[in-house]
Backbone as ProteinMPNN parsed JSONL, in Angstrom:
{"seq_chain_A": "XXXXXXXXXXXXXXXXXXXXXXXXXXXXXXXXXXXXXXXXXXXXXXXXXXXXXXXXXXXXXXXXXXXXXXXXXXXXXXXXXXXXXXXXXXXXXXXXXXXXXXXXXXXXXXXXXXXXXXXXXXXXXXXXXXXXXXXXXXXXXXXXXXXXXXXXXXXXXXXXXX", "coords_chain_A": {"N_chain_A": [[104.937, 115.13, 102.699], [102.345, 112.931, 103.644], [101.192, 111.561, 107.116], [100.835, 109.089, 106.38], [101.985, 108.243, 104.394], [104.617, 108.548, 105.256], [104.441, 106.755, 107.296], [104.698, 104.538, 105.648], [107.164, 104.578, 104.388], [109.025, 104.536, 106.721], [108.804, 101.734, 107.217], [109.948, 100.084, 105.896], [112.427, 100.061, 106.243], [112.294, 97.979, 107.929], [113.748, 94.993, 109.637], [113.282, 91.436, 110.348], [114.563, 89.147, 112.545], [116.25, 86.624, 114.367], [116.181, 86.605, 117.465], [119.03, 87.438, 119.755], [121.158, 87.244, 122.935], [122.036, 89.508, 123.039], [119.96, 91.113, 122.612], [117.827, 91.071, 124.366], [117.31, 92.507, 126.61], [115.63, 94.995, 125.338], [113.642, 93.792, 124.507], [112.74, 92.29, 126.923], [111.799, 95.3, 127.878], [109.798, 95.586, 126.601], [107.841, 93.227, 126.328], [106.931, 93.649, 128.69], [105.278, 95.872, 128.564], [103.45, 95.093, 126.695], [102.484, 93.146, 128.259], [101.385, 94.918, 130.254], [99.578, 96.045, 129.264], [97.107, 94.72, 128.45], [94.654, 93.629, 130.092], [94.492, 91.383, 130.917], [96.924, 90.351, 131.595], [98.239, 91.551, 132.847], [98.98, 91.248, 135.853], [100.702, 89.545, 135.502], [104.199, 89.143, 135.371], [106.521, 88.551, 132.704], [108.695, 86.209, 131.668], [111.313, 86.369, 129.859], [113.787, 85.906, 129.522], [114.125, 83.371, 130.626], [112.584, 81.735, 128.027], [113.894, 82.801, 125.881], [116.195, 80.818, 126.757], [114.948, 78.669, 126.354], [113.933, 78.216, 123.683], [116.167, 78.688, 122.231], [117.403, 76.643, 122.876], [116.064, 74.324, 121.544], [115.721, 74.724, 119.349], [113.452, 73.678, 117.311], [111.373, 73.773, 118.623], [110.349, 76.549, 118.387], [110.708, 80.12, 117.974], [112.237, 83.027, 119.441], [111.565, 85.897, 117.715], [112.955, 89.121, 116.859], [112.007, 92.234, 116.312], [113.431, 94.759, 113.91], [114.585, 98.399, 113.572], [116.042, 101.182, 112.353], [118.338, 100.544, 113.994], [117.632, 99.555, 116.3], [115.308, 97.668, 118.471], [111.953, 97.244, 117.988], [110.044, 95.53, 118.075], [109.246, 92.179, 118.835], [108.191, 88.64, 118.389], [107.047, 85.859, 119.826], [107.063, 82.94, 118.018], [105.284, 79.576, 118.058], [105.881, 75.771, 117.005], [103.44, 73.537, 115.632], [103.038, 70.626, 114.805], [100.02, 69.26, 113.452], [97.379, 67.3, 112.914], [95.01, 67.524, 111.621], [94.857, 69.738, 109.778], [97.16, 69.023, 108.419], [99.672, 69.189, 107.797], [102.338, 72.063, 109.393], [101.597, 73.86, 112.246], [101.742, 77.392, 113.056], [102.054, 78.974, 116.135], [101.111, 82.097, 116.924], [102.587, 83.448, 119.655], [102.879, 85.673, 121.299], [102.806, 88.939, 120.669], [104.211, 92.103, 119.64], [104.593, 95.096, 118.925], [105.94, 98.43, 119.042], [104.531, 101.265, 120.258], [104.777, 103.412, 118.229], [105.574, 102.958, 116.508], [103.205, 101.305, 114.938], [101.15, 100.546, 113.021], [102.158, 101.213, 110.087], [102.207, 98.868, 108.804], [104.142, 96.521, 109.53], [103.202, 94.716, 110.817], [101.713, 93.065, 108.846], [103.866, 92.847, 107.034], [105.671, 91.362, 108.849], [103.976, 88.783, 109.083], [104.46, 88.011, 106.256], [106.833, 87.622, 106.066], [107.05, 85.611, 107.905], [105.757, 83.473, 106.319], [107.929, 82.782, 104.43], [109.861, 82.197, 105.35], [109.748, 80.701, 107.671], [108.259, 78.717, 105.889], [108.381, 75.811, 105.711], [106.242, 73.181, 105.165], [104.257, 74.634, 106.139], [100.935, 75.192, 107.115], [99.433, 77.055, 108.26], [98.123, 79.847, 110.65], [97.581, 80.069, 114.333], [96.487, 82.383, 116.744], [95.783, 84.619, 119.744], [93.535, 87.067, 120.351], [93.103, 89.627, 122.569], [90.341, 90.854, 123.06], [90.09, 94.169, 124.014], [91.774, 94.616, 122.095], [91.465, 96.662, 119.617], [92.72, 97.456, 117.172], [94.634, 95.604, 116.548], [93.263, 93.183, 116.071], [91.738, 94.344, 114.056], [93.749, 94.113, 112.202], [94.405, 91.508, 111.944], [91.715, 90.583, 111.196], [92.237, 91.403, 108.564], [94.431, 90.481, 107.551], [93.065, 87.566, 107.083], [92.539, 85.882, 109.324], [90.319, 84.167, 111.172], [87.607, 83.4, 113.385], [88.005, 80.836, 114.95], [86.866, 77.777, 114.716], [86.413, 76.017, 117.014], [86.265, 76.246, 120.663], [88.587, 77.906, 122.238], [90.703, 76.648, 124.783], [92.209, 76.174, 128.057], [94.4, 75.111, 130.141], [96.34, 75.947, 133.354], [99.191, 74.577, 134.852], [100.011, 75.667, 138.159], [102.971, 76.455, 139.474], [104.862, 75.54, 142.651]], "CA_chain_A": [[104.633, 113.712, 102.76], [101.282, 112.291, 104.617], [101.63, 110.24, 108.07], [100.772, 107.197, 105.897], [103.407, 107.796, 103.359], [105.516, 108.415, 106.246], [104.562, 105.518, 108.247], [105.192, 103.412, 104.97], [108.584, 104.492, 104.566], [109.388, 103.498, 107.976], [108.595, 100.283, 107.373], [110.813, 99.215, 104.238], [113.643, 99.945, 106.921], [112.146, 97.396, 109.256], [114.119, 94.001, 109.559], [112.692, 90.625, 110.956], [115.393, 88.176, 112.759], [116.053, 86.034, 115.737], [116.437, 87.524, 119.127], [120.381, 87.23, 120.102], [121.145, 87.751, 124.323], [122.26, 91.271, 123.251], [118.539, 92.134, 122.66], [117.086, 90.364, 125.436], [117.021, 93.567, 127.644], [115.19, 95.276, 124.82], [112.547, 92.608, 124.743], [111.707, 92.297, 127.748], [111.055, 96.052, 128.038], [108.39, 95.61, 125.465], [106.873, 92.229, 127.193], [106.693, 94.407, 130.077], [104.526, 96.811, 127.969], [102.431, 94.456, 126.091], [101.682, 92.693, 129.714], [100.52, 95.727, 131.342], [98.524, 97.094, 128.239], [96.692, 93.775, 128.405], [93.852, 93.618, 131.562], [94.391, 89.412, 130.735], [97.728, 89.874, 132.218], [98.38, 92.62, 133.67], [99.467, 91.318, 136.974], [102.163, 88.936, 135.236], [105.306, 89.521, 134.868], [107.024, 87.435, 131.597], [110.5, 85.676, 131.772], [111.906, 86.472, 128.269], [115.046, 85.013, 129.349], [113.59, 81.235, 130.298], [111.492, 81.73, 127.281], [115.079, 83.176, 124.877], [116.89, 79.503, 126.436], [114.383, 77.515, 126.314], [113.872, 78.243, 122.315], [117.589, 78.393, 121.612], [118.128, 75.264, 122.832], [115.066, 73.649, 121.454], [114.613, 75.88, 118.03], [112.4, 72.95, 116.774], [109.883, 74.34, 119.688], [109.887, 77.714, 118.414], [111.816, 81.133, 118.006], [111.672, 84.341, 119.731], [111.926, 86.857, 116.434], [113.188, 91.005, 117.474], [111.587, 93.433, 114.996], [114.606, 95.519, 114.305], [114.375, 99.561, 112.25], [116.361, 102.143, 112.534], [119.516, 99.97, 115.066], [116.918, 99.539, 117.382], [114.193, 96.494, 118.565], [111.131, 98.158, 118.502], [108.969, 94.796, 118.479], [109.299, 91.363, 119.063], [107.083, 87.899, 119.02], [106.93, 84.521, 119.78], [106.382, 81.904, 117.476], [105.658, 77.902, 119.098], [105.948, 75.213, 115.86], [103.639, 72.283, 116.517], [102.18, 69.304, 113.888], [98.447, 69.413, 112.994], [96.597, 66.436, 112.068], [93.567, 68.181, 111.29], [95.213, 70.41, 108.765], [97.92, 68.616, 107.445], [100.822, 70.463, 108.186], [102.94, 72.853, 110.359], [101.095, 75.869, 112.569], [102.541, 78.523, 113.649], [101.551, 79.505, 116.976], [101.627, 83.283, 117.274], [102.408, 83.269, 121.455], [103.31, 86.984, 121.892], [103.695, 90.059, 118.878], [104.094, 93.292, 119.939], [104.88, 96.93, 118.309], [106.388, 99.37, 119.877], [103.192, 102.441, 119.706], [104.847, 104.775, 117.848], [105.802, 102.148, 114.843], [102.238, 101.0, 114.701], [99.743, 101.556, 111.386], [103.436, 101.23, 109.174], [102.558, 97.82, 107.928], [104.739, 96.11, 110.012], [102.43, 93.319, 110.916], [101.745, 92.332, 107.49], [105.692, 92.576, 106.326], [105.726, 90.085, 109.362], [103.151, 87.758, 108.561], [104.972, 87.277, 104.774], [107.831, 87.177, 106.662], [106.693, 84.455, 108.553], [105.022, 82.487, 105.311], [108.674, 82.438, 103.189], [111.358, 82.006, 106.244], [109.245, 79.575, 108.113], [107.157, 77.988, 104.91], [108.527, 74.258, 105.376], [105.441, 72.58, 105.489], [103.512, 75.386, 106.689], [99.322, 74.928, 107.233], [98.663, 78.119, 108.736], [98.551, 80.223, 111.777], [96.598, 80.495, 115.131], [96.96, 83.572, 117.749], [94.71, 85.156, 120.334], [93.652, 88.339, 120.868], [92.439, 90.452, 123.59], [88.926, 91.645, 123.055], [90.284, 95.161, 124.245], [92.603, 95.276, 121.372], [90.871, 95.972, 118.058], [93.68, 97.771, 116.234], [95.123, 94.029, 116.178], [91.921, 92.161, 116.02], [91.513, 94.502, 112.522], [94.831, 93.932, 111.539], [93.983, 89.846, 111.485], [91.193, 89.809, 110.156], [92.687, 91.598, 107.458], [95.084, 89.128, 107.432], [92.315, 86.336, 106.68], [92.234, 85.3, 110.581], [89.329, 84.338, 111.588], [87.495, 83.18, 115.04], [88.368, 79.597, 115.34], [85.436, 76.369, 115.046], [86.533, 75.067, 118.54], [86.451, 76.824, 121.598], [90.223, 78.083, 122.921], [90.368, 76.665, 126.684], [93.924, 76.169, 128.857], [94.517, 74.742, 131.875], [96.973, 76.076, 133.798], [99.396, 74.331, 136.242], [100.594, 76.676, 139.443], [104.346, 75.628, 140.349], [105.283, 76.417, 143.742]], "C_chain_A": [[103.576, 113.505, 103.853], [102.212, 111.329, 105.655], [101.835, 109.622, 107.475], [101.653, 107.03, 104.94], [104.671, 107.803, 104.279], [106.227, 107.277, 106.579], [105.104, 104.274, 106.909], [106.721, 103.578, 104.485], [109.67, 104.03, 105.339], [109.606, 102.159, 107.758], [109.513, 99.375, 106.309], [112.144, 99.197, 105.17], [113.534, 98.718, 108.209], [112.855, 95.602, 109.055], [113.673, 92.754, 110.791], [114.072, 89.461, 111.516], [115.969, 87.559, 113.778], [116.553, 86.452, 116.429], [118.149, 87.144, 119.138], [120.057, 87.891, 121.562], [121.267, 89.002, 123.913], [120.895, 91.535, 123.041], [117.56, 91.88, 123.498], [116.461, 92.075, 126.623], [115.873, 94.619, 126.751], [113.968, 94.729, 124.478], [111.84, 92.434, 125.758], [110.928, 93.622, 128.242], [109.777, 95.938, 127.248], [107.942, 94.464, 125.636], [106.64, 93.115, 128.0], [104.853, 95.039, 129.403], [103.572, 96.612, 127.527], [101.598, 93.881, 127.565], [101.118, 93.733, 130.423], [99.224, 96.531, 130.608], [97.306, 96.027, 128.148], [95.812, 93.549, 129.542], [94.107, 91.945, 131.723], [95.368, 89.654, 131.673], [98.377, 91.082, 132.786], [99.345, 92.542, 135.009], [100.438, 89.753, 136.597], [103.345, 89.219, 134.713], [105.815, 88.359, 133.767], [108.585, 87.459, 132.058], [110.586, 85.624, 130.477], [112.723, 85.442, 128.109], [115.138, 83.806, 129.44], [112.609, 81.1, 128.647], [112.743, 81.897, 125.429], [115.538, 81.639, 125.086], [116.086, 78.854, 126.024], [114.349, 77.049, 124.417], [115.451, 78.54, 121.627], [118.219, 77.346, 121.84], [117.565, 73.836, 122.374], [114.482, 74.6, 120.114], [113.305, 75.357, 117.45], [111.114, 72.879, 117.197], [109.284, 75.586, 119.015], [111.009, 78.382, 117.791], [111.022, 82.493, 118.536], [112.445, 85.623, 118.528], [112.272, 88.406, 117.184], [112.353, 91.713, 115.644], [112.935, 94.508, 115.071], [114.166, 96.986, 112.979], [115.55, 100.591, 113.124], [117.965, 101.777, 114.256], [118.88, 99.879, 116.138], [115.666, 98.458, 117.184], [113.412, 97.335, 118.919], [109.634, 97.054, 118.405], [109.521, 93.276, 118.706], [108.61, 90.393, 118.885], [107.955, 86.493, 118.885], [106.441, 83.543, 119.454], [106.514, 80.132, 117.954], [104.991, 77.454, 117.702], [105.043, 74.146, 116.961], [102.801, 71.964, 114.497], [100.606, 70.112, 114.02], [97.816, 68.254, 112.03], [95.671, 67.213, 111.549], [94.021, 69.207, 109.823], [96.426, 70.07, 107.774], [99.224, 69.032, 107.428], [101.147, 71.093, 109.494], [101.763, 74.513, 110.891], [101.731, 76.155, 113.287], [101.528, 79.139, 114.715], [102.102, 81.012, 117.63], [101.353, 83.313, 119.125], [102.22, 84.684, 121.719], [103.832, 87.495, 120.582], [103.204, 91.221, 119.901], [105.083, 94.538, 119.374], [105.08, 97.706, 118.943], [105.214, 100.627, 119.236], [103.814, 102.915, 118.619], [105.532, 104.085, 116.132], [104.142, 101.6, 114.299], [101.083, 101.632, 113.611], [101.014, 101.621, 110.057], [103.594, 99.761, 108.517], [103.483, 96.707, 107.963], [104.437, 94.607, 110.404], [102.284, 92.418, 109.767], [102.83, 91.957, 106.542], [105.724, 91.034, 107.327], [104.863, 88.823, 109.074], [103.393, 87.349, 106.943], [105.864, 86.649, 105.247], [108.039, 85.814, 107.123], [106.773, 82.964, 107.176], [106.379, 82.449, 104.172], [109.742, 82.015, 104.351], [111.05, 80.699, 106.951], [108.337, 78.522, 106.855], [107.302, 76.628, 105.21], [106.749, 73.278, 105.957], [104.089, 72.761, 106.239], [101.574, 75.014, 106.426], [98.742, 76.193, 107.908], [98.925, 78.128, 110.025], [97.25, 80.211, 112.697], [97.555, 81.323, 116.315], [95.289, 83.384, 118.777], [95.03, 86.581, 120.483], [92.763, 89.086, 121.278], [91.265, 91.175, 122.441], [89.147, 93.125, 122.743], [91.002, 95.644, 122.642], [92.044, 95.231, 119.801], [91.221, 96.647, 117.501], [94.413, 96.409, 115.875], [94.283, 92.989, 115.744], [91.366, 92.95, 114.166], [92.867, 93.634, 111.617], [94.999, 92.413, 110.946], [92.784, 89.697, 110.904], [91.251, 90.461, 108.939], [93.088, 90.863, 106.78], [94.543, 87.747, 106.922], [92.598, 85.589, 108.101], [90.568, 85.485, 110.716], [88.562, 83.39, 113.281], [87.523, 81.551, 114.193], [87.059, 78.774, 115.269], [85.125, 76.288, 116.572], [86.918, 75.967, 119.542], [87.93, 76.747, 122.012], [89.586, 77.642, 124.805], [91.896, 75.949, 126.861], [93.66, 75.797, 130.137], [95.791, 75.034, 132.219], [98.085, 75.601, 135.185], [100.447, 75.502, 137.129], [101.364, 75.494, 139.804], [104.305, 75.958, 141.718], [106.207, 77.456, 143.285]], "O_chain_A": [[103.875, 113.888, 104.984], [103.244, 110.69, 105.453], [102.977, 109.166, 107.523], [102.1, 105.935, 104.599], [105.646, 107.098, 104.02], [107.371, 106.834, 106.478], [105.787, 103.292, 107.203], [107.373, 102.565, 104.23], [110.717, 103.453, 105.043], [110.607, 101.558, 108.149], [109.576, 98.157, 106.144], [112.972, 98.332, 104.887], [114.337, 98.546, 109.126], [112.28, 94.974, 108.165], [113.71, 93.05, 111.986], [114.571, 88.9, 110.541], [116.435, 88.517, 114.394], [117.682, 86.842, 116.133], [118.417, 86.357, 118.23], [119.171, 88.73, 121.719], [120.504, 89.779, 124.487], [120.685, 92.65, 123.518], [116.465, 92.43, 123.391], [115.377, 92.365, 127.128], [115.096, 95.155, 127.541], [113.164, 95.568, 124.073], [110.61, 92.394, 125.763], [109.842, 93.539, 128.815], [108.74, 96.429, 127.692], [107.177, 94.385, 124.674], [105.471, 93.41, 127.754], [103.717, 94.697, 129.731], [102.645, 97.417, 127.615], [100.43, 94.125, 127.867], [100.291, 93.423, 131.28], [98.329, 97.249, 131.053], [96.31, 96.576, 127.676], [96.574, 93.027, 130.356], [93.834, 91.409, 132.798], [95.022, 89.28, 132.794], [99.512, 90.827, 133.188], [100.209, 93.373, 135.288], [100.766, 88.996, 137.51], [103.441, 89.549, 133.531], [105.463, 87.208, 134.025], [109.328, 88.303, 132.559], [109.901, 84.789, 129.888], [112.741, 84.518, 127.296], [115.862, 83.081, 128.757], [111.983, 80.056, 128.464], [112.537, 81.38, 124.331], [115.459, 80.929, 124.084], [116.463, 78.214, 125.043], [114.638, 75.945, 123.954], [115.601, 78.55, 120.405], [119.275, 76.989, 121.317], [118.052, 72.72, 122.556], [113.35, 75.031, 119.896], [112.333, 76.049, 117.146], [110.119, 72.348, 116.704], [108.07, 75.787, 118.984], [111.968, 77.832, 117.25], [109.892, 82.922, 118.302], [113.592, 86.066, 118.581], [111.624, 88.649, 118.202], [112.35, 91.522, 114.427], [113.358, 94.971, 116.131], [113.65, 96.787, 111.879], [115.744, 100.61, 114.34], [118.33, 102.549, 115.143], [119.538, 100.131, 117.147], [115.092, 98.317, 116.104], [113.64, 98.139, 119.822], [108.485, 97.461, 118.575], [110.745, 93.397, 118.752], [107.545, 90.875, 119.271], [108.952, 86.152, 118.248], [105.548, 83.003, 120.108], [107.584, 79.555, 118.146], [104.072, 78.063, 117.155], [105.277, 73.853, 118.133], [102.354, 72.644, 113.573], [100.268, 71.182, 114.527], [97.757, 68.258, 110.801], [96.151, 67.555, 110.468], [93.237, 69.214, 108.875], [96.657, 70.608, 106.692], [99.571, 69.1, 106.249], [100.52, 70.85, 110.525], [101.388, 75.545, 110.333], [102.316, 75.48, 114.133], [100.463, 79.674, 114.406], [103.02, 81.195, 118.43], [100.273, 83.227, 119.709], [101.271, 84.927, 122.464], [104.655, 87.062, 119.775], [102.234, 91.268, 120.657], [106.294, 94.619, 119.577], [104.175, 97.863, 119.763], [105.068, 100.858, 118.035], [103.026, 102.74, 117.689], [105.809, 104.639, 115.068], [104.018, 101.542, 113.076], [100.472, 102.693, 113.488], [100.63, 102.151, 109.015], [104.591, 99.381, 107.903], [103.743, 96.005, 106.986], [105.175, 93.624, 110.332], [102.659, 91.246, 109.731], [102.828, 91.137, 105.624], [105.779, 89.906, 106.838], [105.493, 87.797, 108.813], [102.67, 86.514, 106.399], [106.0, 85.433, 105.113], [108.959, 85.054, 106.819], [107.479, 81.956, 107.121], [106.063, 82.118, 103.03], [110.616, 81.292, 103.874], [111.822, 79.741, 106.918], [107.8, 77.506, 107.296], [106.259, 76.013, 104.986], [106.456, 72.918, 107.097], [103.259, 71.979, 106.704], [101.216, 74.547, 105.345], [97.522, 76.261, 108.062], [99.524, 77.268, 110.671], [96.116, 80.298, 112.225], [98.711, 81.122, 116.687], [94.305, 82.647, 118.708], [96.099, 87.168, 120.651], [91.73, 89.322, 120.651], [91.411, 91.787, 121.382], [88.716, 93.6, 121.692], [90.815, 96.745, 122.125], [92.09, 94.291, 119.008], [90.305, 97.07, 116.796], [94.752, 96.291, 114.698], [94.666, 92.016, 115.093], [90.796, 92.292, 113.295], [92.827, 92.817, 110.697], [95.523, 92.113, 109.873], [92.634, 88.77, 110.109], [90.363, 90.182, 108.134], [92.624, 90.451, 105.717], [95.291, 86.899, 106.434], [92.966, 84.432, 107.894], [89.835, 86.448, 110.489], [89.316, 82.852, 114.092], [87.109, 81.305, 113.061], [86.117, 79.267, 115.891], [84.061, 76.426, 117.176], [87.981, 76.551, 119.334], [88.477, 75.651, 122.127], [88.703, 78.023, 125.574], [92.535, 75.348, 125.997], [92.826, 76.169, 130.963], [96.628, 74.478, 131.508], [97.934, 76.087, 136.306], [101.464, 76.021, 136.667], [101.074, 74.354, 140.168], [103.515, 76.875, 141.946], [106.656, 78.278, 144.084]]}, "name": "protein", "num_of_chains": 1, "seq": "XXXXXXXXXXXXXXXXXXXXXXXXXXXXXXXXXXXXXXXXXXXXXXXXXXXXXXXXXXXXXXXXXXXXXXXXXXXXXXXXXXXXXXXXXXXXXXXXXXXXXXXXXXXXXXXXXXXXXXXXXXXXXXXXXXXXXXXXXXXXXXXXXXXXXXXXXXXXXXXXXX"}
């Protein structure tokens, strides 16, 4: 059997479904991973766990999804729900997706992104993400996907708590 028949076998075992505290510790190793592989953020650490309540007590904000294969989380992301005049509908704001390396090229992204478009569909209008410059195994993988660069400039303002 080829890697790629391999890697696609893998992937029929891979299940998509919302984080529970038991996988929280599993999650944040792999924020960890995505934040340090990332030069954007590198020198932030992520709170999973304000980020797990905040969307379990507020699902209508969001959900943090686990990628699950083989009895094990080997990815994770964070989707934020908002309105859209402009399009008519619900987008899905991809916040945070990440693959554990060694599942990556198995089709995993694109199971998720159906995933996404039949579990979440209510009223769906489409998705927006970002992604690192650096990363253009992901940056193919969307515009596979039919992502493409945005009309309107992305800009954020950030407020610093104490």
């Amino acid at each position: 059997m080829s890697e790629a028949e391999s890697r696609h076998q893998r992937s029929k075992k891979v299940d998509f479904r919302a984080c529970a505290e038991t996988d929280l510790h599993a999650v944040e190793k792999l924020a960890n991973a995505l934040y340090r592989s990332d030069p954007n953020t590198a020198q932030i650490t992520p709170n999973v766990r304000l980020t797990f309540r905040e969307l379990a007590q507020k699902p209508d904000k969001g959900r943090l999804i686990v990628v699950e294969a083989e009895d094990e989380v080997i990815g994770y992301c964070i989707v934020i729900f908002f309105w859209s005049n402009e399009y008519s509908g619900n987008l899905i704001e991809i916040d945070e997706l990440y693959i554990a390396e060694e599942w990556r090229g198995a089709g995993i992204g694109t199971a998720l992104f159906a995933w996404f478009e039949s579990a979440l569909a209510e009223n769906l209008a489409g998705f927006t993400l970002q992604v690192g410059h650096h990363n253009a195994g992901a940056l193919r993988l969307y515009e596979r996907l039919g992502f493409s660069p945005s009309r309107n400039l992305h800009m954020i303002r950030i407020i610093q708590k104490p």
